[in-house]
Z-matrix of the N, CA and C atoms (Angstrom, degrees):
N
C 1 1.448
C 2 1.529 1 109.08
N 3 1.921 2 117.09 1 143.85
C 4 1.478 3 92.75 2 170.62
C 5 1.063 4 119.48 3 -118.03
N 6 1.327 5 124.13 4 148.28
C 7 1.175 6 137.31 5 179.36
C 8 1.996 7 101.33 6 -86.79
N 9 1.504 8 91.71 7 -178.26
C 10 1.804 9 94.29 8 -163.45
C 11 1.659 10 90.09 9 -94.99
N 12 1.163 11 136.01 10 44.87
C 13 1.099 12 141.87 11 149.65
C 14 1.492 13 114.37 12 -116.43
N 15 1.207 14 115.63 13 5.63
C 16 1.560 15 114.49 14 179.08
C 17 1.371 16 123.77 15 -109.04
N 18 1.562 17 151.62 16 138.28
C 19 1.272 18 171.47 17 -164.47
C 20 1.427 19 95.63 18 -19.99
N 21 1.433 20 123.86 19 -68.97
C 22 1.513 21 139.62 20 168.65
C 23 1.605 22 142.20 21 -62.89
N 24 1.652 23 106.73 22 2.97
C 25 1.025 24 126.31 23 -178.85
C 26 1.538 25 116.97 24 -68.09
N 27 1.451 26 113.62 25 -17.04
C 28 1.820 27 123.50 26 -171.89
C 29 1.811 28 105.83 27 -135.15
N 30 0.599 29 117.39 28 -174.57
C 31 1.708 30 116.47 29 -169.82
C 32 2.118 31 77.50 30 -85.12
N 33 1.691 32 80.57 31 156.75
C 34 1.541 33 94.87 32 156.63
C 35 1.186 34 146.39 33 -27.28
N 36 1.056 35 170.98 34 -64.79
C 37 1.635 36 151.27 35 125.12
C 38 2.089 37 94.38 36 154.09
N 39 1.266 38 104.27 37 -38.57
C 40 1.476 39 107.02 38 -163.61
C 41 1.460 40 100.89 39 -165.35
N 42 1.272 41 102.63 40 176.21
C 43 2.028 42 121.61 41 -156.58
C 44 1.836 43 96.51 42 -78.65
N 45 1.130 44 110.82 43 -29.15
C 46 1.604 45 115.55 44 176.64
C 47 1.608 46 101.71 45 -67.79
N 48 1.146 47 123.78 46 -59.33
C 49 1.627 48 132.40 47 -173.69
C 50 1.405 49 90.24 48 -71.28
N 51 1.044 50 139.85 49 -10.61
C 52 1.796 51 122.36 50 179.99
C 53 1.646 52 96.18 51 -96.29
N 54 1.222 53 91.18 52 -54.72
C 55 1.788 54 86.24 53 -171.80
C 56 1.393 55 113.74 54 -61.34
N 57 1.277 56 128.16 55 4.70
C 58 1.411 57 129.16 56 165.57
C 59 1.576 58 121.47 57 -96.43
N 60 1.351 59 96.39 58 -23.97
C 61 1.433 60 100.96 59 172.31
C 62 1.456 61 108.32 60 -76.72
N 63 1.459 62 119.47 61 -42.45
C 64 1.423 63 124.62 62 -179.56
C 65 1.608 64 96.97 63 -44.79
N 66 1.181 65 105.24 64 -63.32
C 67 1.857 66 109.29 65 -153.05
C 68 1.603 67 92.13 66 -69.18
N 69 1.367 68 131.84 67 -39.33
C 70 1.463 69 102.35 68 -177.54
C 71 1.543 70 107.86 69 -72.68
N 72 1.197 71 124.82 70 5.34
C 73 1.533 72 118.30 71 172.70
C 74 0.950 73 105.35 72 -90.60
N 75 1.709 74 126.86 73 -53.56
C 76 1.279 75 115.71 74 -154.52
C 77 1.833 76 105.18 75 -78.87
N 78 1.085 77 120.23 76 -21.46
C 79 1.517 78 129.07 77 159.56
C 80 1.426 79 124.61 78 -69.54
N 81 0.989 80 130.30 79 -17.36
C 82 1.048 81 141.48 80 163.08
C 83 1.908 82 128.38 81 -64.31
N 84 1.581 83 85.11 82 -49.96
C 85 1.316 84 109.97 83 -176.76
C 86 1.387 85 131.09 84 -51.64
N 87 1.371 86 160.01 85 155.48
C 88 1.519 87 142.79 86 -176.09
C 89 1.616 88 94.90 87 -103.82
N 90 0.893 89 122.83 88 -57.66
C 91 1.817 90 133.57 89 153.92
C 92 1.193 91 137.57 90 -61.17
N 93 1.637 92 105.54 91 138.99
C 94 1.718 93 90.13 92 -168.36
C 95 1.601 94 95.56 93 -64.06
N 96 1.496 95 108.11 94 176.36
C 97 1.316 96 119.88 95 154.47
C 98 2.001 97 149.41 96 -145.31
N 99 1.081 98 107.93 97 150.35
C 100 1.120 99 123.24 98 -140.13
C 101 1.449 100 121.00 99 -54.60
N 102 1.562 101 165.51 100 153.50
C 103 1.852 102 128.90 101 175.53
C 104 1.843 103 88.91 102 -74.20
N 105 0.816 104 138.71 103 5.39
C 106 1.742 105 120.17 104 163.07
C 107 1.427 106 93.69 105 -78.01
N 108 1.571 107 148.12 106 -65.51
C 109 1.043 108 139.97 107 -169.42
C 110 1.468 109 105.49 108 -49.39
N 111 1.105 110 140.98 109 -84.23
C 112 0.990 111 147.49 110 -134.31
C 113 1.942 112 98.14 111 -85.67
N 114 1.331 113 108.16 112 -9.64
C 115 1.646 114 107.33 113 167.07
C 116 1.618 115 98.84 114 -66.87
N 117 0.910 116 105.36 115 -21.18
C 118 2.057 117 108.51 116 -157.93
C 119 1.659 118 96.72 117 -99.18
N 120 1.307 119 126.61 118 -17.77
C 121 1.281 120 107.01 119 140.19
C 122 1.510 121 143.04 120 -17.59
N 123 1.481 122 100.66 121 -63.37
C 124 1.594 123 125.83 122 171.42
C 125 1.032 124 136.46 123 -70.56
N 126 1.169 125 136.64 124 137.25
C 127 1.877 126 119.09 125 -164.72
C 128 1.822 127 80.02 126 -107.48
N 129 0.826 128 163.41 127 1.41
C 130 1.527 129 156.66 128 171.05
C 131 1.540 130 109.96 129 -111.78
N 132 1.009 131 86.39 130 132.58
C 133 1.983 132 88.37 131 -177.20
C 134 1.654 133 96.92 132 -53.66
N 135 1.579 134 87.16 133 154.98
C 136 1.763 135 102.55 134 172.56
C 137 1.587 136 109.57 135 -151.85
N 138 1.119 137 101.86 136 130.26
C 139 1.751 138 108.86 137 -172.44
C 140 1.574 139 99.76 138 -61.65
N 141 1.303 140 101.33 139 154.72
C 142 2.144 141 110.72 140 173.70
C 143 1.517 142 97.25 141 -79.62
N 144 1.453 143 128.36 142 -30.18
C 145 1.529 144 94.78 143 165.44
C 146 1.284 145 130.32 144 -66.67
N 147 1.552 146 103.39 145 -26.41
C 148 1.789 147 100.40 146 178.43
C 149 1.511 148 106.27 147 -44.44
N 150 1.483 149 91.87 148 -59.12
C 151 1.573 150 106.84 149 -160.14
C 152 1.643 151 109.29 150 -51.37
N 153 1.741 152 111.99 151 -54.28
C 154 1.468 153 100.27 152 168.36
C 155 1.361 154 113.73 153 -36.38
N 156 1.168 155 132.35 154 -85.65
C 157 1.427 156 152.15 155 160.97
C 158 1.970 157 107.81 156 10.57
N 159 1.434 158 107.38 157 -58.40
C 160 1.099 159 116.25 158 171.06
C 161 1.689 160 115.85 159 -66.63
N 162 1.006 161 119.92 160 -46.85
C 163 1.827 162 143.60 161 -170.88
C 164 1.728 163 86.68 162 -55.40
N 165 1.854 164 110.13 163 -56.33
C 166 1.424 165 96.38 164 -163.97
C 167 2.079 166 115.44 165 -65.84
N 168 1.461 167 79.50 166 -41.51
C 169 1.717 168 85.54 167 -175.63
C 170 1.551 169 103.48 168 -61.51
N 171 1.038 170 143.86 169 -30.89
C 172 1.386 171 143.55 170 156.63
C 173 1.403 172 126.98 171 -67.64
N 174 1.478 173 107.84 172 -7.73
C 175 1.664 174 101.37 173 151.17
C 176 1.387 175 109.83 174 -109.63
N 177 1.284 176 125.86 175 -0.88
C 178 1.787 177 128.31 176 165.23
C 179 1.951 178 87.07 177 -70.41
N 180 0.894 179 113.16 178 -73.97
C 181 1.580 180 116.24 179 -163.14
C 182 1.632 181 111.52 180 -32.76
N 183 1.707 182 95.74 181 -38.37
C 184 1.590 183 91.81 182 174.51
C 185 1.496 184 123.78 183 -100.92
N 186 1.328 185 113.47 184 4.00
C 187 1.051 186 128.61 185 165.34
C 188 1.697 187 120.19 186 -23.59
N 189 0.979 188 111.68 187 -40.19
C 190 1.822 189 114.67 188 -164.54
C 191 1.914 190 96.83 189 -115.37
N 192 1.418 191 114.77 190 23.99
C 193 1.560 192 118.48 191 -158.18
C 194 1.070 193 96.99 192 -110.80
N 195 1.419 194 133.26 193 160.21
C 196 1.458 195 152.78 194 147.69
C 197 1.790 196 114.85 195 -29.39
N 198 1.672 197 116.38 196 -33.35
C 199 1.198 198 125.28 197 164.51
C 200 0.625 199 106.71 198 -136.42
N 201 1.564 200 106.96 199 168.72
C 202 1.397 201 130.88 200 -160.82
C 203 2.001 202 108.93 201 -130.17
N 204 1.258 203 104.30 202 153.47
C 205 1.314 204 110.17 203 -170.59
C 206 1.680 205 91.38 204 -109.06
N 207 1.692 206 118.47 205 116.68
C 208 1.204 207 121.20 206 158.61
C 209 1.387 208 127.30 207 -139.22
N 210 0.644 209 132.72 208 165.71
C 211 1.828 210 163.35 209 -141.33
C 212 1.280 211 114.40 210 -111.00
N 213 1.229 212 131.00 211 89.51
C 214 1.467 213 139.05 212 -152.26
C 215 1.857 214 109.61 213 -131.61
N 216 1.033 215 118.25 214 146.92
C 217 1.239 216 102.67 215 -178.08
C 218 1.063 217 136.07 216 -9.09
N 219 1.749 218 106.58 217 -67.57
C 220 1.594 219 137.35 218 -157.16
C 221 1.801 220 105.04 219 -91.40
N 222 1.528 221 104.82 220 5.86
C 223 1.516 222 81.21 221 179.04
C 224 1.910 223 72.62 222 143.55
N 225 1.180 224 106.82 223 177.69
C 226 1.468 225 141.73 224 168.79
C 227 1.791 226 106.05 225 -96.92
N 228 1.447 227 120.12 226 154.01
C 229 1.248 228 143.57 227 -157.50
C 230 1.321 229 118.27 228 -174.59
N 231 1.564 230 122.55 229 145.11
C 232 1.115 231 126.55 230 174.98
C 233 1.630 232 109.36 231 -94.41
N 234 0.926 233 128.82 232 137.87
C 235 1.787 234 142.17 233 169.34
C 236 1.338 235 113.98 234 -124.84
N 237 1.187 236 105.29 235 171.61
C 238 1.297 237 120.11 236 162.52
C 239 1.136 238 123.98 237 -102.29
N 240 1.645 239 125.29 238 133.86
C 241 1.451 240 113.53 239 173.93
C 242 1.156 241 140.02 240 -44.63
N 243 1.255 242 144.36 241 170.92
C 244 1.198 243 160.34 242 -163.89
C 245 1.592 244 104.32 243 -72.51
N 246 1.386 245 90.39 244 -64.52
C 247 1.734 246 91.02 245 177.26
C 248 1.451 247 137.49 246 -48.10
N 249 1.449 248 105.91 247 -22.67
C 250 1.149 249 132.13 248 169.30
C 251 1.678 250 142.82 249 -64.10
N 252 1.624 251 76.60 250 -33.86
C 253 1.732 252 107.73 251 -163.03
C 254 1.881 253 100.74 252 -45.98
N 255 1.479 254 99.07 253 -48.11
C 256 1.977 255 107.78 254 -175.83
C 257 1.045 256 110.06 255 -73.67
N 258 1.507 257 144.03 256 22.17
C 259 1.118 258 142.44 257 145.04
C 260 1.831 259 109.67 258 -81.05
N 261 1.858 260 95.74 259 -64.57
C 262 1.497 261 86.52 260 -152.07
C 263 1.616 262 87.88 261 -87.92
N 264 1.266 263 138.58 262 25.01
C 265 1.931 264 127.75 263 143.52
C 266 1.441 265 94.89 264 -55.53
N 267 1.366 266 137.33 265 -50.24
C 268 1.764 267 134.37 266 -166.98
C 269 1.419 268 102.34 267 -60.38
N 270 1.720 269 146.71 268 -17.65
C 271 0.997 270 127.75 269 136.90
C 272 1.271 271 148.99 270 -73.60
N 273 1.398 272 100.73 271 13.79
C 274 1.882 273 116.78 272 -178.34
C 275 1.358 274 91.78 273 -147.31
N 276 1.206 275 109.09 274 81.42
C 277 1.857 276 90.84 275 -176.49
C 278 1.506 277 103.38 276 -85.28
N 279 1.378 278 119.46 277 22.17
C 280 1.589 279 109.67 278 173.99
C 281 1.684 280 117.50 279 -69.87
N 282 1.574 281 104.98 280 124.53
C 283 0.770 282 98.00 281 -173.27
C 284 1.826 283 144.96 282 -67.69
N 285 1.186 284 139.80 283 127.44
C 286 1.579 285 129.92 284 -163.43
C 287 1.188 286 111.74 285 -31.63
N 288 1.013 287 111.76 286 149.14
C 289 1.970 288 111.26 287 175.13
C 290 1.829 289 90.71 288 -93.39
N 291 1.229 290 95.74 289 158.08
C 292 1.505 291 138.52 290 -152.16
C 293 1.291 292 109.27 291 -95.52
N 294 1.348 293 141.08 292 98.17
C 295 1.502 294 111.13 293 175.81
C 296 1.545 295 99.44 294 -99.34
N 297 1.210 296 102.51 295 155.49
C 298 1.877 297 114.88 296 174.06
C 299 1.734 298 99.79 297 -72.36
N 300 1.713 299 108.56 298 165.08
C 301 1.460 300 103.19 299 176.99
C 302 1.775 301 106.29 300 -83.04
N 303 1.104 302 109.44 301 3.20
C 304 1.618 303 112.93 302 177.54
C 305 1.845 304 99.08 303 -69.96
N 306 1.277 305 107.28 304 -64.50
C 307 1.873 306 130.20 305 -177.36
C 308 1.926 307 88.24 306 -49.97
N 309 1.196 308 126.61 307 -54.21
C 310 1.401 309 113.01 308 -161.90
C 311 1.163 310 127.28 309 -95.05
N 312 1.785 311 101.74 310 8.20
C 313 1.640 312 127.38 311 -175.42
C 314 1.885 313 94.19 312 -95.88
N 315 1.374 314 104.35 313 -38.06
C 316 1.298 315 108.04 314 -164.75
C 317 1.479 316 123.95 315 -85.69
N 318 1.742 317 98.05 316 -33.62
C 319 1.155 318 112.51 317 152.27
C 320 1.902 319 128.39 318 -35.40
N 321 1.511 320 93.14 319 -72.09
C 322 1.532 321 103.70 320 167.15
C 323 1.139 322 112.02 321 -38.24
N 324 1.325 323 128.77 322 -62.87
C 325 1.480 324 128.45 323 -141.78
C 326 1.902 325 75.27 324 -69.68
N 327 1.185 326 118.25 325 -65.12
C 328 1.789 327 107.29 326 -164.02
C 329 1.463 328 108.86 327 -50.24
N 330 1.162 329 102.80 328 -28.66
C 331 1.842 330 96.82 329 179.91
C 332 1.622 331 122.34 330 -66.73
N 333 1.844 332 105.99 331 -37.45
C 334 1.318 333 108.51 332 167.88
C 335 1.371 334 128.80 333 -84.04
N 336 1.570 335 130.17 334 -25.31
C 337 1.174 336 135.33 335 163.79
C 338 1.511 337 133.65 336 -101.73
N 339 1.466 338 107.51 337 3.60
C 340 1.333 339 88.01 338 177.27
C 341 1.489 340 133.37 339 -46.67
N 342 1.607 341 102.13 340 170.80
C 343 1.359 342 134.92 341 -0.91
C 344 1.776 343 90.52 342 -89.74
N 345 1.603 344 95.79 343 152.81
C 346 1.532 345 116.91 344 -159.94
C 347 1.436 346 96.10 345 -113.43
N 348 1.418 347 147.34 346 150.32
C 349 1.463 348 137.29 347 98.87
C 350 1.622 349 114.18 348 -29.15
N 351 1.825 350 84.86 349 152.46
C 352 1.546 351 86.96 350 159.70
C 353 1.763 352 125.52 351 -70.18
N 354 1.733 353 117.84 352 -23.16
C 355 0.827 354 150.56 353 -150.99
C 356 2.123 355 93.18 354 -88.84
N 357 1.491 356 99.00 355 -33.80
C 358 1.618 357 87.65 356 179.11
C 359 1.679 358 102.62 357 -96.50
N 360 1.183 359 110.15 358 -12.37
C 361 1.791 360 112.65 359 -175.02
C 362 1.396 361 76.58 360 -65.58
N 363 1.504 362 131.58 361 -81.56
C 364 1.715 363 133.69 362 -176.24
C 365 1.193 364 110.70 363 -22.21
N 366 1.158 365 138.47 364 -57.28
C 367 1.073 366 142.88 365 -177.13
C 368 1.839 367 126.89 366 -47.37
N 369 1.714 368 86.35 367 -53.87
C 370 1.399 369 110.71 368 165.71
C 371 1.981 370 128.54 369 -66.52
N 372 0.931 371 93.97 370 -4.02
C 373 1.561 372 112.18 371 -171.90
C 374 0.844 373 128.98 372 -124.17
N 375 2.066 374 123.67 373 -28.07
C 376 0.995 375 134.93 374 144.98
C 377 1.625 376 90.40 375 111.65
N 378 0.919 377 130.42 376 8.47
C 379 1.853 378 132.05 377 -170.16
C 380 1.298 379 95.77 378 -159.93
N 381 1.607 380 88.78 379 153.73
C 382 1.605 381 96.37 380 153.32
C 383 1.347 382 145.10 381 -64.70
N 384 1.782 383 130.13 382 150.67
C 385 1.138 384 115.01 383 165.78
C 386 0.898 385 132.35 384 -61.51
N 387 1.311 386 154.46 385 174.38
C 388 1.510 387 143.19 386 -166.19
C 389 2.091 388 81.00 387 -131.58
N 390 1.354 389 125.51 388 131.62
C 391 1.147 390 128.06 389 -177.59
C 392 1.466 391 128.92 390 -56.34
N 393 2.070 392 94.88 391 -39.48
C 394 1.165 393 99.24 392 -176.79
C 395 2.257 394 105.45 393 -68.55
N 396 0.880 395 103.45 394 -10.17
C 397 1.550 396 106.55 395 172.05
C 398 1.730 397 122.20 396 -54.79
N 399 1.124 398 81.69 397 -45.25
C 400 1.907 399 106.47 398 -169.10
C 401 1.921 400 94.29 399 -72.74
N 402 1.315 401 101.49 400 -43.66
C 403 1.721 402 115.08 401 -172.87
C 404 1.431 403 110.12 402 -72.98
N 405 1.789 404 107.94 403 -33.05
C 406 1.162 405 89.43 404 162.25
C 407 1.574 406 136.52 405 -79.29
N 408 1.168 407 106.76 406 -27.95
C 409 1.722 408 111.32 407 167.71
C 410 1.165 409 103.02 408 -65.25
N 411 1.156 410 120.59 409 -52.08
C 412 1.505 411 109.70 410 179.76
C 413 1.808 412 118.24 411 -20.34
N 414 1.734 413 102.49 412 -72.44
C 415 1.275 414 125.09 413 -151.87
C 416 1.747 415 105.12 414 -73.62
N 417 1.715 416 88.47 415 -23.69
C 418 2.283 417 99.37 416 172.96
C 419 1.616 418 89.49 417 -61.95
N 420 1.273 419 132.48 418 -62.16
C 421 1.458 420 121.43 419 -158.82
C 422 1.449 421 102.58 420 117.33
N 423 1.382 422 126.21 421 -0.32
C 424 1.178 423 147.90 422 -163.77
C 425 1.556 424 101.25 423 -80.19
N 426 1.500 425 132.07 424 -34.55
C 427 1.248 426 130.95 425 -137.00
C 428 1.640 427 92.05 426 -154.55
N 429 1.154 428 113.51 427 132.94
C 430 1.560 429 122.85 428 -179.88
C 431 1.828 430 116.30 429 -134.40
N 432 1.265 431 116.39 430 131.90
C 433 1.440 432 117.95 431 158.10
C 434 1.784 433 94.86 432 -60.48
N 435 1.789 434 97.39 433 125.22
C 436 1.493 435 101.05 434 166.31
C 437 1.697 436 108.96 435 -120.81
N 438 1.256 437 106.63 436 26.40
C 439 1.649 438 132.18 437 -156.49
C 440 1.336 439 160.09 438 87.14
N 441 1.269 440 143.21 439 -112.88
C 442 1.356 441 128.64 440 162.96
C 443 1.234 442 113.16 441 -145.02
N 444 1.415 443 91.06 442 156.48
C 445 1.637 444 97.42 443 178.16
C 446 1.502 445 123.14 444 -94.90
N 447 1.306 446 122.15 445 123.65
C 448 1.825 447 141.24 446 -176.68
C 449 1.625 448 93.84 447 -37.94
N 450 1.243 449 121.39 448 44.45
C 451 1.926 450 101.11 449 169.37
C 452 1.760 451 84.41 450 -133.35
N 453 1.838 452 96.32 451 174.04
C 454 1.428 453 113.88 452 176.44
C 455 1.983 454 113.08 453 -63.80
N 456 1.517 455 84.23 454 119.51
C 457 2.013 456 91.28 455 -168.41
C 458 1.106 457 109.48 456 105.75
N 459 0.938 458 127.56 457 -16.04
C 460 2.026 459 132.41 458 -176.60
C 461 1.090 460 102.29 459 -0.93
N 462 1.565 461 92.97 460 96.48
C 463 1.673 462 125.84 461 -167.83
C 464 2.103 463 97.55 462 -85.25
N 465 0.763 464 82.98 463 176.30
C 466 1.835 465 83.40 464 -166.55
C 467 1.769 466 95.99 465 -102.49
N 468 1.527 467 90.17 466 148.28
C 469 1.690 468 85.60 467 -173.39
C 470 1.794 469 101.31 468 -111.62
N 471 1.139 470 121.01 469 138.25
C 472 1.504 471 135.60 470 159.88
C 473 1.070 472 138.57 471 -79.70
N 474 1.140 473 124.90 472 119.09
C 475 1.534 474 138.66 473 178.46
C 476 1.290 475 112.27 474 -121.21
N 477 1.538 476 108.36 475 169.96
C 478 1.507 477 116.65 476 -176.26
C 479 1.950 478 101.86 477 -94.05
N 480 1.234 479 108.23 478 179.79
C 481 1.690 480 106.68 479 169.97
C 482 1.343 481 98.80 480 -138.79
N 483 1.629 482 81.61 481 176.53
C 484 1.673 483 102.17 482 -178.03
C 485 1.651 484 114.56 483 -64.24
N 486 1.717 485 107.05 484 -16.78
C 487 1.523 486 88.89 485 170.68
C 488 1.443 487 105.37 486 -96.35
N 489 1.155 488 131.60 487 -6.27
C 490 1.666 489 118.30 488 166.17
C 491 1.646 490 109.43 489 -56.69
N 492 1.593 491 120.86 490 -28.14
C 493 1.471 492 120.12 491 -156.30
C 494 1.476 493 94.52 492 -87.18
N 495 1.540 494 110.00 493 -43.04
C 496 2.025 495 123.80 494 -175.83
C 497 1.297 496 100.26 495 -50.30
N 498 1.498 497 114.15 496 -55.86
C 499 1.426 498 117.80 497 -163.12
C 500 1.592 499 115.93 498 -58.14
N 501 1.845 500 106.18 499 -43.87
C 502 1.338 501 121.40 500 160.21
C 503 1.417 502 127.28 501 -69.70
N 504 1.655 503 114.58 502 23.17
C 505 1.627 504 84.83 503 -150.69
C 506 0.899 505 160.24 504 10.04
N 507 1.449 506 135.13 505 70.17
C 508 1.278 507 152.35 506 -178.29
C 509 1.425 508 96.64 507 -106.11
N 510 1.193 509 97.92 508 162.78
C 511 1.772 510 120.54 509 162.33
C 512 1.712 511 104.30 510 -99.26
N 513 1.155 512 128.09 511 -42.83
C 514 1.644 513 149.73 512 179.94
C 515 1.458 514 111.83 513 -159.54
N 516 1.291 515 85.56 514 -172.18
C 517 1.821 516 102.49 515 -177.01
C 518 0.889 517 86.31 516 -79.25
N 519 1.521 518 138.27 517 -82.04
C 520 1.401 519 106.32 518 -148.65
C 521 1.883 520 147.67 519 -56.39
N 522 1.669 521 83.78 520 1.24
C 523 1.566 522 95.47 521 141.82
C 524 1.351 523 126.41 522 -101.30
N 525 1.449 524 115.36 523 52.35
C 526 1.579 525 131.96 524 131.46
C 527 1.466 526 120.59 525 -71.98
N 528 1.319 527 110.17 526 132.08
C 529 2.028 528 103.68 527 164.61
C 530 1.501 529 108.02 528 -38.44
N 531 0.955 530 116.37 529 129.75
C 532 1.138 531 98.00 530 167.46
C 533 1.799 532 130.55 531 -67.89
N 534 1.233 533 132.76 532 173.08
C 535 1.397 534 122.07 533 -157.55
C 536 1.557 535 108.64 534 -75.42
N 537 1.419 536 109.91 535 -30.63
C 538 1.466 537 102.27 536 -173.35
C 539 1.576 538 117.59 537 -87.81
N 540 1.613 539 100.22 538 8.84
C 541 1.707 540 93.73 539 147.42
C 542 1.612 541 130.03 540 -80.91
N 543 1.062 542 113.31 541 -2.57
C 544 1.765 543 116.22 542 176.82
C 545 1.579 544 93.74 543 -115.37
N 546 1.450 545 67.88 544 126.61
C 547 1.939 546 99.46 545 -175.63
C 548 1.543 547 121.50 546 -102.69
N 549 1.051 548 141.49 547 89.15
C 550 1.391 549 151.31 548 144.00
C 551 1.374 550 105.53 549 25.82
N 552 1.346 551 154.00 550 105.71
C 553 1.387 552 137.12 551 161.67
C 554 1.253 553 97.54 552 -87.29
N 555 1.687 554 120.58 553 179.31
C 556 1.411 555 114.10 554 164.76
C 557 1.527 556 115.16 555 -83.98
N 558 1.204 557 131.50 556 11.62
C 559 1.371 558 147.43 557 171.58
C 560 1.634 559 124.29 558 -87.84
N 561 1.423 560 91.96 559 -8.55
C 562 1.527 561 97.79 560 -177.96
C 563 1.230 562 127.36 561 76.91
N 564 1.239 563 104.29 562 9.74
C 565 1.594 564 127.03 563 175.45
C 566 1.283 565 135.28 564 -93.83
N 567 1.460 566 149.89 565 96.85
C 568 1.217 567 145.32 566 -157.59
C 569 1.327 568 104.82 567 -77.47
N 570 1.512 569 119.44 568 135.64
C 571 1.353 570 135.13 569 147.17
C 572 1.132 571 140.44 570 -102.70
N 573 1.359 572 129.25 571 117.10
C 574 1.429 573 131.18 572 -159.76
C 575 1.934 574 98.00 573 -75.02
């Protein structure tokens, strides 16, 4: 516990005492978080370059670590590396849920054109959606009503979210491959 004789008893003092407060926040946290969050850390204003400035030297520091500090849509977050990942799956051995190539056909198409109708995903696919598809992105958090479209029925338009990008790590779409890396086989099969 601290008492007002201890390191943490007064706001930060210097970039060492900040960058410690950062990392017990951003480690702490269940969500990444945002430079508005982590400005509110501070009871004294602090410029967003400081704060970048701090964010980088605190992912140099963890640089050679078990996790890693990255930059995700919704804010920055601590993870664990890659290399790691097949260890701690042996404490959740539940297995990943499954999407069908219908869910990951449909997915795409909303990821590259939004915002979509259901009516242009159909279009794009050559069939119908099947509902429970739409319900399932829905319920991932993956897929959002971002409103309607100005025609007769103003069908609802689809987009992706910021937790489709977290979940993917992305920062944005445009860290998607871009489209003209998946190549058409004559099988109907995409290859990255």
């Amino acid at each position: 516990m601290l008492n007002d004789t201890d390191t943490f008893s007064q706001e930060p003092q210097n970039a060492s005492e900040m960058k410690q407060v950062l990392e017990v926040a951003l480690l702490t946290s269940s969500e990444p978080m945002s430079l508005d969050d982590m400005l509110r850390l501070f009871a004294e204003r602090m410029e967003r370059a400081t704060l970048r400035m701090l964010l980088d030297e605190l992912k140099t520091d963890w640089q050679n670590r078990t996790m890693e500090l990255v930059q995700v849509s919704s804010g920055w977050r601590f993870q664990a590396r890659s290399e790691y990942l097949p260890f701690l799956a042996r404490l959740n051995p539940e297995r990943p849920q499954k999407y069908s190539r219908a869910t990951l056909e449909t997915l795409a198409i909303i990821a590259y054109r939004q915002p979509v109708t259901r009516g242009d995903i159909e279009d794009i696919r050559g069939v119908g959606v099947n509902p429970n598809t739409m319900r399932q992105l829905l319920e991932r958090g993956w897929i959002d009503v971002v409103g309607q479209r100005e025609v007769p029925g103003r069908p609802s338009l689809y987009a992706t979210t910021r937790k489709f990008l977290d979940d993917l790590n992305l920062r944005s779409l445009s860290d998607l491959p871009p489209m003209e890396t998946f190549i058409q086989t004559g099988t109907e099969e995409f290859v990255l």
